[in-house]
C-alpha positions as CSV (number, residue, x, y, z in Angstrom):
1,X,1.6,52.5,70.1
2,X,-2.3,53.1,69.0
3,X,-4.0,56.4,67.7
4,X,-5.2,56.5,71.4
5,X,-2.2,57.4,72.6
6,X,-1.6,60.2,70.7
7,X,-3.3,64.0,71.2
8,X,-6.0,64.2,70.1
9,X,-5.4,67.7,68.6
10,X,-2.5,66.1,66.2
11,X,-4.5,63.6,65.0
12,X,-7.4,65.6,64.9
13,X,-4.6,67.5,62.3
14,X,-2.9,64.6,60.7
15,X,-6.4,63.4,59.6
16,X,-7.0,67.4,58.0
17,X,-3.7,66.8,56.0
18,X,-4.0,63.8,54.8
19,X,-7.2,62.8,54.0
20,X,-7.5,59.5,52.8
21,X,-4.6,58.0,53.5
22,X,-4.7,59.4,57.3
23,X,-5.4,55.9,58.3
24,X,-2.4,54.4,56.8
25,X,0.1,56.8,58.3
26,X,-1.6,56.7,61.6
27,X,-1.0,52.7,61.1
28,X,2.6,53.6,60.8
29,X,3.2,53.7,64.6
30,X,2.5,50.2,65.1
31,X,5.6,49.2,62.9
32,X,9.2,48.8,64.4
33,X,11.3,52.3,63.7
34,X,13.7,52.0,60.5
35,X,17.6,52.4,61.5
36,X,20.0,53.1,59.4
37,X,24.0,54.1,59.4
38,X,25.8,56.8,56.8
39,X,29.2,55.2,55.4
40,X,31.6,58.0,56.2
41,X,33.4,58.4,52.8
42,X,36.1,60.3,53.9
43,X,37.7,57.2,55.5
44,X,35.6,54.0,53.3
45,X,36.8,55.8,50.0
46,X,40.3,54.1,51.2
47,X,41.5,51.0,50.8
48,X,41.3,49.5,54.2
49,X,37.8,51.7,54.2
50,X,36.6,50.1,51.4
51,X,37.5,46.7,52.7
52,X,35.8,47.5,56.2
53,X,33.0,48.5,54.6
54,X,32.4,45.3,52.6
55,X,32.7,43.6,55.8
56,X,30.1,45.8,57.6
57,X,27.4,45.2,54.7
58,X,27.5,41.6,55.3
59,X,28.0,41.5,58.8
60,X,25.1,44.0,59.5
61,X,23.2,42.7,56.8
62,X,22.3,46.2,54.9
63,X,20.3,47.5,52.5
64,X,20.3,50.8,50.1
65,X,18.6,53.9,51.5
66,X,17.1,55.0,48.3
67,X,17.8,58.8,48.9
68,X,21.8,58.6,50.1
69,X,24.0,56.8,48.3
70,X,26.1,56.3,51.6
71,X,23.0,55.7,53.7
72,X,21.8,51.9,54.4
73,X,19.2,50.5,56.4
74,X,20.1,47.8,59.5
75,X,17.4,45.6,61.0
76,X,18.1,44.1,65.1
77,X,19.5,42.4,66.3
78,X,22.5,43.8,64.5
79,X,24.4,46.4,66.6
80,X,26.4,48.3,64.6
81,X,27.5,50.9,67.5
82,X,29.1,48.6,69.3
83,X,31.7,47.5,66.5
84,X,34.9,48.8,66.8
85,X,34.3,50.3,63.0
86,X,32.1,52.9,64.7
87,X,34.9,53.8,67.3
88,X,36.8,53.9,64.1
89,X,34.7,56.2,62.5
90,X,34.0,54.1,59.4
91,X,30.1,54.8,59.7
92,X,27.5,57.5,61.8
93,X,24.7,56.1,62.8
94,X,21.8,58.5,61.9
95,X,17.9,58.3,61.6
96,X,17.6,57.5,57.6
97,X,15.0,60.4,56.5
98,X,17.6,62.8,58.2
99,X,20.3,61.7,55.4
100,X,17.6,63.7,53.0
101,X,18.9,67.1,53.8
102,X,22.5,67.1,53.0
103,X,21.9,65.4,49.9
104,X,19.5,68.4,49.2
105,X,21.9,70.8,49.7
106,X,25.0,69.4,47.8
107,X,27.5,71.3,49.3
108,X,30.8,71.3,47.2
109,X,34.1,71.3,48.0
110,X,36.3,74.3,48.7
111,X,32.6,75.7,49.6
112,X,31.9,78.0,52.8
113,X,29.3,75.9,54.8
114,X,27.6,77.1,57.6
115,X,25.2,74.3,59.9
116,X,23.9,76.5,62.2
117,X,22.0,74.1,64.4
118,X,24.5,71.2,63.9
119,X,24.3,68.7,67.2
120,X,24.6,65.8,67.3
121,X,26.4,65.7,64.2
122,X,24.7,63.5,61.9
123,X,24.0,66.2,59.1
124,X,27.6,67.9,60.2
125,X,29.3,65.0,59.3
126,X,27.5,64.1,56.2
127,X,28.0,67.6,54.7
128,X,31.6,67.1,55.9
129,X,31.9,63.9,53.6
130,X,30.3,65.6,51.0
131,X,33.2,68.4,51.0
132,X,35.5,65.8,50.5
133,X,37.6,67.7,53.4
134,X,38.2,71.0,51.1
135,X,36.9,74.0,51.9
136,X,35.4,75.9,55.3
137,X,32.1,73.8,57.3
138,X,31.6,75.7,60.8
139,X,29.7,73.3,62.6
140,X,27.4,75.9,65.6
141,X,25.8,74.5,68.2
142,X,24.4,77.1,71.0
143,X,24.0,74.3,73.7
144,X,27.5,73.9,75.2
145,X,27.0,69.9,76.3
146,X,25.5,69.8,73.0
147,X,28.3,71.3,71.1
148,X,30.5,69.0,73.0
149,X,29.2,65.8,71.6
150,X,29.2,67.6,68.3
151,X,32.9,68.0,68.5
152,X,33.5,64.9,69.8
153,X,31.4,63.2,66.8
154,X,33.6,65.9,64.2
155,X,36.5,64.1,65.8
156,X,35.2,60.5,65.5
157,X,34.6,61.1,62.2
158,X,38.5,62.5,61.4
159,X,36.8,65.6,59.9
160,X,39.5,68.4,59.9
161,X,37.9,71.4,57.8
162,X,36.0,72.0,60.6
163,X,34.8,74.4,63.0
164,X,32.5,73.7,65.8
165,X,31.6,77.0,67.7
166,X,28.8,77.3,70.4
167,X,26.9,80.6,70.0
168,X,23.5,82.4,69.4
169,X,22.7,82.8,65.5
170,X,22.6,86.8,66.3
171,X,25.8,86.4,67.1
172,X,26.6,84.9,64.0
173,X,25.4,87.4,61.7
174,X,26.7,90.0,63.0
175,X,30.3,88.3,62.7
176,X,29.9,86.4,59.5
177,X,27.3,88.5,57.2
178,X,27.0,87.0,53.7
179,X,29.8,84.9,54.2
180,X,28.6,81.7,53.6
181,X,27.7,79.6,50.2
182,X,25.4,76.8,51.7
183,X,23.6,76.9,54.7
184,X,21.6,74.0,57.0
185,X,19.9,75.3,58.9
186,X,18.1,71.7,61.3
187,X,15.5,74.1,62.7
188,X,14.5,72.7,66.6
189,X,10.8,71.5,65.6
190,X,7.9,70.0,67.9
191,X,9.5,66.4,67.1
192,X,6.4,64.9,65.6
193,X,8.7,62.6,63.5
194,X,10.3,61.2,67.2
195,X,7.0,60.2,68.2
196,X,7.8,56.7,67.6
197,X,11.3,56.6,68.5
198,X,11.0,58.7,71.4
199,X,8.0,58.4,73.5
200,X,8.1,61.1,75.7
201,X,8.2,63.5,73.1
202,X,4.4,62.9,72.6
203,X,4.0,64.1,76.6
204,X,5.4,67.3,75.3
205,X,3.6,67.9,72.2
206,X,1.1,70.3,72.4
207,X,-0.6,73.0,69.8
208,X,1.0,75.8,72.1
209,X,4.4,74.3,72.0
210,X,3.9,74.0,68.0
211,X,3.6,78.0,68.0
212,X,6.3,77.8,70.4
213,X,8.4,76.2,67.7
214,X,7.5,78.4,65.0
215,X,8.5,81.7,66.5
216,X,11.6,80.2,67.4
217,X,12.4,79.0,63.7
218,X,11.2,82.0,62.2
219,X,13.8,84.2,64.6
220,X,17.2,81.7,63.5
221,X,15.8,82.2,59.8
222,X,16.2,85.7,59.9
223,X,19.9,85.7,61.1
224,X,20.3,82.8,58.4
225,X,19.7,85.3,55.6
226,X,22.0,87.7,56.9
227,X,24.4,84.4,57.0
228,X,23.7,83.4,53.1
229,X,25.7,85.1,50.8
230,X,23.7,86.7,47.7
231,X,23.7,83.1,45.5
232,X,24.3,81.2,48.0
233,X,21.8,78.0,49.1
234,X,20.3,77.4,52.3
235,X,18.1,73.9,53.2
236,X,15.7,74.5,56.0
237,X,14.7,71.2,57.7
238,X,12.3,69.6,60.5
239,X,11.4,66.1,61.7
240,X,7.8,67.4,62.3
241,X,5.1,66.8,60.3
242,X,2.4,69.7,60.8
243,X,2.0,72.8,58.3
244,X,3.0,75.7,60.5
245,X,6.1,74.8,61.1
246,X,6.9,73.6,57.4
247,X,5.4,74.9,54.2
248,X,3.4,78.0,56.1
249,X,6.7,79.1,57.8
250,X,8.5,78.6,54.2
251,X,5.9,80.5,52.6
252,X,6.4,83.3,55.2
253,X,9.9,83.6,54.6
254,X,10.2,84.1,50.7
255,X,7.0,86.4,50.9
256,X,9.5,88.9,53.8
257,X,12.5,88.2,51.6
258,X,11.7,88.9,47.6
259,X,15.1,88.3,46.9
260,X,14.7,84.2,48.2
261,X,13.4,81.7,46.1
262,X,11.9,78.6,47.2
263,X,13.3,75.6,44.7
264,X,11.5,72.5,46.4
265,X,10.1,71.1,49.4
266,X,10.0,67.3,49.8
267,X,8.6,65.1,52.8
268,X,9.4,61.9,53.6
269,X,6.3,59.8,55.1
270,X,6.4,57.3,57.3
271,X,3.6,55.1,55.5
272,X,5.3,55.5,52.2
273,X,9.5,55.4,53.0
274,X,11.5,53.5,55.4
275,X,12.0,56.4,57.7
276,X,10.7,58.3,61.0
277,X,10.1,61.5,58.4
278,X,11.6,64.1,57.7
279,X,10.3,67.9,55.5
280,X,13.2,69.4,53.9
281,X,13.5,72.8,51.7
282,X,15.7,74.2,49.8
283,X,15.9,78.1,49.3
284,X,18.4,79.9,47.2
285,X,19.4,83.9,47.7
286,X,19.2,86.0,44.4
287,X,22.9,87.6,43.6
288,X,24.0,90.9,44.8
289,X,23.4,93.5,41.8
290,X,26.3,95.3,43.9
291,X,29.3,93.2,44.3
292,X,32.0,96.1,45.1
293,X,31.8,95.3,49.0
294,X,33.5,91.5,48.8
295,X,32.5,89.1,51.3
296,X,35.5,89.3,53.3
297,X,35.1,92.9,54.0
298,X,32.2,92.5,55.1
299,X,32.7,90.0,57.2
300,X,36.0,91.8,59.3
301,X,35.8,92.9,62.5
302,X,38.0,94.3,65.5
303,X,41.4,92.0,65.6
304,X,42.3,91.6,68.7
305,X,45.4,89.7,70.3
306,X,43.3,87.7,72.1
307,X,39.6,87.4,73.1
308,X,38.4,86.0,76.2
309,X,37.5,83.0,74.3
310,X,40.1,83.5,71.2
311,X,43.3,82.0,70.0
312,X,47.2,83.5,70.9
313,X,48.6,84.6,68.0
314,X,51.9,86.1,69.9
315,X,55.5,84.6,69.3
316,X,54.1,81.7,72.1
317,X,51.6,80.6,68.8
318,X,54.9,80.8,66.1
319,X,57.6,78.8,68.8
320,X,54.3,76.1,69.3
321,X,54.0,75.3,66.0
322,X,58.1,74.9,65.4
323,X,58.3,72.8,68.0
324,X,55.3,70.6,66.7
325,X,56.9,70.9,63.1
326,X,59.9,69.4,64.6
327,X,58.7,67.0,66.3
328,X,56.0,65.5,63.3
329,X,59.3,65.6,60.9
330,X,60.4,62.6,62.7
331,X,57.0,60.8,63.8
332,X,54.2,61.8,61.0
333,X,56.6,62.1,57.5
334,X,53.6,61.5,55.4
335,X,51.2,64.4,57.3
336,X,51.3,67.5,55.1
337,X,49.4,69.6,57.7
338,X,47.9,72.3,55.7
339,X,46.3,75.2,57.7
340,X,46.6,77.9,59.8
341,X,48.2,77.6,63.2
342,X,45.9,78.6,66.5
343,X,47.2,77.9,70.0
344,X,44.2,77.6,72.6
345,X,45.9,77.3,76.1
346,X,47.9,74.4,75.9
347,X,45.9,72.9,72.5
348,X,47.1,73.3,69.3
349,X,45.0,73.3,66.2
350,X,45.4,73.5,62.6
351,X,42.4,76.1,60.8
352,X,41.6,75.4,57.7
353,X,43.4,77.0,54.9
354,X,39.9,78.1,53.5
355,X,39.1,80.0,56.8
356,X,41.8,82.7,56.0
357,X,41.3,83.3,52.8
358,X,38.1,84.5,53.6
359,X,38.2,85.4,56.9
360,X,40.6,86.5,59.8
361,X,41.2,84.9,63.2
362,X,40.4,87.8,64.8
363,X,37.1,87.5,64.2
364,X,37.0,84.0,66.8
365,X,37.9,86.7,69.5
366,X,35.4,86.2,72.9
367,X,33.5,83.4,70.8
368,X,32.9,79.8,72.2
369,X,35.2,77.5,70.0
370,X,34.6,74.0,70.9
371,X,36.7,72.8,68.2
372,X,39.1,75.2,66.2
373,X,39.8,72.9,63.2
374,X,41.9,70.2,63.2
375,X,43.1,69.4,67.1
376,X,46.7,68.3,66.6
377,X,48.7,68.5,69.8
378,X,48.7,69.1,73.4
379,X,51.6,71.1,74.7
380,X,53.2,69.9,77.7
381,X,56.6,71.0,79.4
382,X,59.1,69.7,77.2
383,X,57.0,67.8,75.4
384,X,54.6,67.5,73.0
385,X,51.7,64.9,72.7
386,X,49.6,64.0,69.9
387,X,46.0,64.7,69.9
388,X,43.2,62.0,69.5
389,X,41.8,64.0,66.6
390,X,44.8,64.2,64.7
391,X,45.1,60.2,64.8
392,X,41.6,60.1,63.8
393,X,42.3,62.1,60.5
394,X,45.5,60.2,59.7
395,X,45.9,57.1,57.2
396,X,48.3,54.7,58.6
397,X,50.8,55.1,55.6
398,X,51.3,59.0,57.3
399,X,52.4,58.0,60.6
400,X,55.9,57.0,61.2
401,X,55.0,53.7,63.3
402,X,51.5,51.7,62.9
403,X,50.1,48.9,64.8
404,X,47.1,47.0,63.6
405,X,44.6,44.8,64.8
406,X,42.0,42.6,63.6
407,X,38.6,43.9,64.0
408,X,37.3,40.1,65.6
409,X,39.7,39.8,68.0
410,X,40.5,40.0,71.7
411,X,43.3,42.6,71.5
412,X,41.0,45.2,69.8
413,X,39.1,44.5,72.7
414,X,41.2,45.0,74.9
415,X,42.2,48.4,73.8
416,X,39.7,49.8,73.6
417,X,39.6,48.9,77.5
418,X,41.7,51.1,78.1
419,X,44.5,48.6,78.7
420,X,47.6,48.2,77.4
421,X,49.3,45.4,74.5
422,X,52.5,43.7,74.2
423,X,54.2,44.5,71.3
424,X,57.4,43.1,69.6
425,X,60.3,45.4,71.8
426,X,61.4,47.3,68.4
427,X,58.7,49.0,68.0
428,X,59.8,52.1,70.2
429,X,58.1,55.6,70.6
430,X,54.1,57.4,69.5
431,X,52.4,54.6,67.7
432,X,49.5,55.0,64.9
433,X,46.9,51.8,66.4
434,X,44.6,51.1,63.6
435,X,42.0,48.6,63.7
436,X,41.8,46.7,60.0
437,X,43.7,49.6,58.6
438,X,40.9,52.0,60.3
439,X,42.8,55.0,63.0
440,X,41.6,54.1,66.5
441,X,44.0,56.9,68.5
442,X,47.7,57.1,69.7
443,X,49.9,54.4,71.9
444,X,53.1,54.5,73.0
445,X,55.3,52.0,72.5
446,X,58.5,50.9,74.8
447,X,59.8,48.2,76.1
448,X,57.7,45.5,74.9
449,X,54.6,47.3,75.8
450,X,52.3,50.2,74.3
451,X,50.8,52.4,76.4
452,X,47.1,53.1,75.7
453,X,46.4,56.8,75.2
454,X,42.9,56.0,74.0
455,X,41.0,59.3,75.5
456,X,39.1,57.9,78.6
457,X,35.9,59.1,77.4
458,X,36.2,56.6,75.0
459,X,37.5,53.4,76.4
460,X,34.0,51.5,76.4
461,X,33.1,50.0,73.7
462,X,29.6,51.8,73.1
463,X,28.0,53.7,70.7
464,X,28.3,57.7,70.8
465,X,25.4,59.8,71.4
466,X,23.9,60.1,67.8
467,X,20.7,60.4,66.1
468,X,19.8,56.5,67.1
C-alpha cells in the first residue's frame, strides 16, 4: 500500500503528529502485518498444556511479544488456526498490540471485571487468563451475532467465570452501578490501526466518521463511570491513531470527572513495535468518602421469578440440578462444580460463585444472556447431555472416561470431521476426547464405536472468527 492510497486528510494529520518521523511510519504500510497468538494459561499452565505448548513454539516457529508474557509473534506460512491446538483452545489468535491492554489493567483474581465492549474475545479471554478462573468477568457485547462469537470464543477458551451478556451500556449502569473493580472498556474507534490489515476500512475513514467515533466513545464512558466502583480501574483503548479520539477524549473525561485520574497512556507504533498499533489508558476512580451504601445494595433491583430473558429459579431449577448432580457422580468424579445453579429453557449453567456474593440473579431478569457462566448440560426427556463447554473446561483426570489422540494424526482428523472412531468395546458410555491431553468436546462410546458429539458448528478444522 503507498501514501497515495490513503486520505489525504489522515496523512495530512499523521504528518501534524508526528513530525519527523512521519515518513517512517507512513513507510510502515509497505511491510507485511505482524501476527501473533496469546498462550491461554488457563489450559498451558497444565501438564499436557505445557507440553502442547512446547510443541507449538517449535512448530510455529515463535517469538516473544515484548509486552505479554503469553503473547508471541508467528511469521507465514505457519497456520496456527488450523491446528487442532486452537480447536483445543490452547492459544487465541489476536493482533499483538491488542495484548497491551489487559496487561495494563492487571485484573486480579476473585476481582469483579466488567469488558464492556468485549467481541470477538481477544481481550475477554486474556483478562479471563489473567483471573486465573476466580472471581466475576461479564463479558458485554451489544451486537447479538457479535456476542455470539464472543460466547463461542469464552467457550473455546474453557473459561467458566464468565458472563457474556448482550446489552446497551445504559443498560448496564443502571443495573450494575459501582459494581465493578476493573473495567475495559475497547472503545469502537475509526480503525486507523486496521488500515493495513483490513483495506476497506480506509474507504470508510473519513474526518466526519472520526467525530462520529468520538461522540460515540464519549457516551459508553459516561455509563463506564457509573460502572467503576469508587477505587476501582478502568483501561480505555482504541486501534486508531489520531488525537481526538485518544489523548483529547481522555483529557475530556478526567476534566468532567474530578474524582478520575489519568495514570498513563501508552501507544504502540507501527514504525517502532511489531504491531498494527494500538493507544491504551489507564484511569483509576478516587474512593468513596461515603462507604455506608455497599456495592451490592446498590446494585439490587426488582427480583423477579423470571424475566423475559432471565433464568427459572422455581423447584423445575432445584430437581435440574439433582438430576445433573446425580448423573456427574457417576461420569465427572473429579468435577467439583462450584457455582450457582440457573436453568435457561432446557440449558443448564453453573454462575459463578463470585456473582452472588455480590449480586442476585434477579438482576439478569429481561436481559440478553448469551452465556450465563459455565454451560454444563442440556436437559432432554429422561436424559441428560453434557454440554460442549463443560468438556472444554474439564482436565481429563475429572472425567470418568478419556480418549486421546495424537495431535499429527489421521484420527484427530477425523474427528473433528464430524465422524465417528473405533474404540476398544470396553470403553462404554459419555467419553472425555482430548487431543494430546488438550479437551476437544464429548463422544459417546458403545459398541466399539464413539459417537461424535463435536457441536456441528465446529466440525471444520478452521480457525474461529478472531482478531486475525
Amino acid at each position: 500500500m503507498n501514501e497515495e492510497r490513503l486520505p489525504a486528510a489522515y496523512t495530512a494529520n499523521i504528518r501534524e503528529m508526528l513530525g519527523d518521523t512521519a515518513d517512517a511510519f507512513l513507510e510502515s504500510y509497505l511491510a507485511r502485518r505482524t501476527q501473533g497468538l496469546r498462550f491461554n494459561t488457563l489450559k498451558s499452565s497444565s501438564e499436557p498444556g505445557r507440553a502442547a505448548a512446547e510443541h507449538a513454539l517449535s512448530q510455529f516457529n515463535l517469538s516473544q511479544i515484548p509486552w505479554c508474557p503469553a503473547g508471541f509473534y508467528y511469521e507465514d506460512p505457519a497456520r496456527p488456526g488450523r491446528h487442532p491446538y486452537h480447536t483445543a483452545g490452547l492459544y487465541y489468535i489476536q493482533e499483538p498490540s491488542a495484548m497491551s491492554a489487559a496487561e495494563l489493567l492487571k485484573p486480579l483474581p476473585g476481582e469483579i471485571v466488567l469488558d464492556l465492549a468485549a467481541a470477538p474475545g481477544g481481550k475477554t479471554t486474556h483478562i479471563a487468563a489473567l483471573m486465573q478462573g476466580q472471581g466475576l468477568l461479564i463479558s458485554n457485547e451489544i451486537h447479538p451475532e457479535r456476542a455470539k462469537i464472543l460466547a463461542e470464543n469464552v467457550e473455546r477458551l474453557g473459561i467458566s467465570n464468565t458472563l457474556v451478556t448482550s446489552a446497551a451500556p445504559g443498560d448496564l449502569s443502571k443495573r450494575f452501578p459501582e459494581v465493578f473493580d476493573r473495567i475495559m472498556l475497547d472503545a469502537p474507534c475509526s480503525g486507523e490501526g486496521m488500515f493495513r490489515k483490513d483495506p476497506a476500512a480506509i474507504d470508510e475513514w473519513s474526518p466526519k466518521h472520526v467525530e462520529i467515533c468520538v461522540a460515540r466513545q464519549w457516551d459508553i464512558l459516561q455509563d463506564a463511570y457509573l460502572l467503576l466502583k469508587p477505587g476501582g480501574h478502568m483501561v480505555y483503548s482504541t486501534c486508531t491513531f489520531n488525537r481526538r479520539e485518544n489523548e483529547e477524549t481522555m483529557e475530556r473525561f478526567v476534566q468532567t470527572y474530578p474524582d478520575m485520574e489519568l495514570i498513563v497512556t501508552k501507544r504502540l507504533w507501527p514504525h517502532l513495535e511489531r504491531g498494527e498499533g494500538h493507544f491504551v489508558a489507564l484511569l483509576h476512580k478516587a474512593a468513596s468518602t461515603d462507604q455506608t451504601e455497599s456495592t451490592s445494595r446498590k446494585s439490587k433491583g426488582k427480583r423477579g421469578e423470571r424475566g423475559s430473558n432471565g433464568p427459572k429459579t422455581s423447584a423445575t431449577l432445584r430437581e435440574a440440578y439433582q438430576q445433573f448432580i446425580s448423573w456427574s457422580a457417576a461420569e465427572l468424579p473429579g468435577f467439583a462444580g462450584h457455582g450457582v445453579p440457573l436453568l435457561f429453557g432446557e440449558s443448564l449453567y453453573l454462575l459463578p460463585e463470585a456473582f452472588s456474593e455480590r449480586l442476585h440473579t434477579g438482576i439478569l431478569d429481561g436481559l440478553k444472556v448469551p452465556r450465563a457462566g459455565l454451560h454444563i448440560a442440556h436437559l432432554k426427556k429422561n436424559r441428560i447431555e453434557p454440554a460442549h463447554a463443560l468438556a472444554m473446561a474439564l482436565r481429563p483426570d475429572q472425567a470418568a472416561r478419556s480418549y486421546d489422540m495424537p495431535a499429527d494424526g489421521p484420527e484427530i482428523q477425523a474427528w473433528l470431521r464430524g465422524e465417528s472412531l473405533p474404540v476398544p468395546p470396553s470403553l462404554h458410555g459419555w467419553t472425555l476426547v482430548t487431543v494430546d491431553g488438550l479437551p476437544l468436546g464429548w463422544g459417546k462410546a458403545s459398541s466399539g464405536q464413539l459417537k461424535n458429539h463435536l457441536p456441528k458448528g465446529l466440525r471444520i478444522l478452521k480457525a474461529h472468527l478472531e482478531e486475525v
